[in-house]
C-alpha atoms as a printed R data frame, in Angstrom:
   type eleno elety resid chain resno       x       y        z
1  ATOM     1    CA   UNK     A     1 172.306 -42.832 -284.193
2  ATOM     2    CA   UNK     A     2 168.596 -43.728 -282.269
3  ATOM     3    CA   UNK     A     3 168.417 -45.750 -279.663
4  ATOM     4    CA   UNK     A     4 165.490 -46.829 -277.748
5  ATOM     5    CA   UNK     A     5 165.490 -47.354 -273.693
6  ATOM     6    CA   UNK     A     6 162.355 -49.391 -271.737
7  ATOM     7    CA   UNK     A     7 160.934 -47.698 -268.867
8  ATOM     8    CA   UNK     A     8 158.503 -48.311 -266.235
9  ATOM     9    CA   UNK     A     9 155.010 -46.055 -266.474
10 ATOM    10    CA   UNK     A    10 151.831 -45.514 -264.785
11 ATOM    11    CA   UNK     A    11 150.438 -47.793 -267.749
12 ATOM    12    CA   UNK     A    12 153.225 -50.272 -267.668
13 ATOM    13    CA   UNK     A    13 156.605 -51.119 -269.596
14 ATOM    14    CA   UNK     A    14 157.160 -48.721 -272.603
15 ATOM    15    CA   UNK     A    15 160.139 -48.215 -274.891
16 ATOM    16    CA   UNK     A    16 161.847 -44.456 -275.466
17 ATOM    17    CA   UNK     A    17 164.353 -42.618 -277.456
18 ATOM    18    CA   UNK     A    18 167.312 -42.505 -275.866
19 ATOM    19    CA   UNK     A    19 168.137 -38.466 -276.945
20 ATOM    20    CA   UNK     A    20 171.903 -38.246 -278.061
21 ATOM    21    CA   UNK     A    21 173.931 -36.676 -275.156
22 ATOM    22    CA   UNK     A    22 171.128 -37.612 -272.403
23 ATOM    23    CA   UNK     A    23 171.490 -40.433 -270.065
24 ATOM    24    CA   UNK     A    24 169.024 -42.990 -269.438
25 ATOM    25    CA   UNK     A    25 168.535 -42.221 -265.807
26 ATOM    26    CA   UNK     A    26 167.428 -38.762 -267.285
27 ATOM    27    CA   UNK     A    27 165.632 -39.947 -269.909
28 ATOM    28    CA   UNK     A    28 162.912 -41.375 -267.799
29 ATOM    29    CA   UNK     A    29 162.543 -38.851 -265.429
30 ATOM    30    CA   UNK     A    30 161.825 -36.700 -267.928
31 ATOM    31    CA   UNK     A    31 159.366 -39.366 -269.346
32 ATOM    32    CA   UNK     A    32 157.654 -39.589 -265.759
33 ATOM    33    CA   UNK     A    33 159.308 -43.307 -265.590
34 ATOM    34    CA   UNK     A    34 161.808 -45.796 -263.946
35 ATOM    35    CA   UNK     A    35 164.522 -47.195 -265.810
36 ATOM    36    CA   UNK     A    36 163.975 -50.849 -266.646
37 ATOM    37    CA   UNK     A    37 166.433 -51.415 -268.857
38 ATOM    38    CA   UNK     A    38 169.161 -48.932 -270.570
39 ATOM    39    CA   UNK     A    39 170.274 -51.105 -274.090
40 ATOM    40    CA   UNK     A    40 170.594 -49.362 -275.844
41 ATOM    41    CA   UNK     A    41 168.141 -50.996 -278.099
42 ATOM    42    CA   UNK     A    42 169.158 -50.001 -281.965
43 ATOM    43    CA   UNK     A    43 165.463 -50.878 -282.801
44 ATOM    44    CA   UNK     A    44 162.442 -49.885 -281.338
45 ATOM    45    CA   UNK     A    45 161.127 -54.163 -282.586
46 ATOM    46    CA   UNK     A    46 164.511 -54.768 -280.481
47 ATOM    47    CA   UNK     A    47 163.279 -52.596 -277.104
48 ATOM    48    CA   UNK     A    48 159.535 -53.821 -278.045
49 ATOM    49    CA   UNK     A    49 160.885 -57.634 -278.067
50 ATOM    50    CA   UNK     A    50 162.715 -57.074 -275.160
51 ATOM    51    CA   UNK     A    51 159.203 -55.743 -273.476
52 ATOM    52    CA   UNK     A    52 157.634 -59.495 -274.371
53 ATOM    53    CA   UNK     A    53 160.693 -61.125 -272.530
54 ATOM    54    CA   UNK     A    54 160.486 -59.163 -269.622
55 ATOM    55    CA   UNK     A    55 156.696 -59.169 -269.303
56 ATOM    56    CA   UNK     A    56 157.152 -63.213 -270.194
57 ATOM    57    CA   UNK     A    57 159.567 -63.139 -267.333
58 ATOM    58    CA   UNK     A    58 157.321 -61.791 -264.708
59 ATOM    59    CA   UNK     A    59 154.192 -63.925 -265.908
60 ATOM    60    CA   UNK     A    60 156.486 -67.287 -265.283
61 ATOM    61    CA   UNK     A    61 157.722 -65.890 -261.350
62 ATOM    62    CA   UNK     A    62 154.340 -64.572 -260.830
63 ATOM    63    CA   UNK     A    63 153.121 -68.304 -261.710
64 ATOM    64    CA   UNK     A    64 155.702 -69.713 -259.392
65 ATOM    65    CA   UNK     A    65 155.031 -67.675 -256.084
């Protein structure tokens, strides 16, 4: 079964398959990445959605500071 991560990249917050037997810490090493958020997301619309809430988030505390 897929599942999808979200990592941090040079470009921003991005959403990765979580390979079957790997961990997420791994996952985004390999992808050049920080862990964000391990799901698992079934979906990639799930981990994508996720994305707009955490972006959403940060828009809102940035607003507040």
């Amino acid at each position: 079964m897929t599942s999808f991560i979200i990592i941090e990249v040079a470009d921003g917050l991005t959403a990765v398959e979580l390979p079957y037997g790997k961990s997420p810490e791994d996952t985004a090493a390999a992808q050049g990445g920080t862990l964000i958020d391990e799901g698992p997301f079934a979906t990639l619309e799930e981990a994508n959605d996720a994305i707009d809430n955490l972006e959403a988030e940060a828009e809102e505390e940035e607003g507040q500071a």
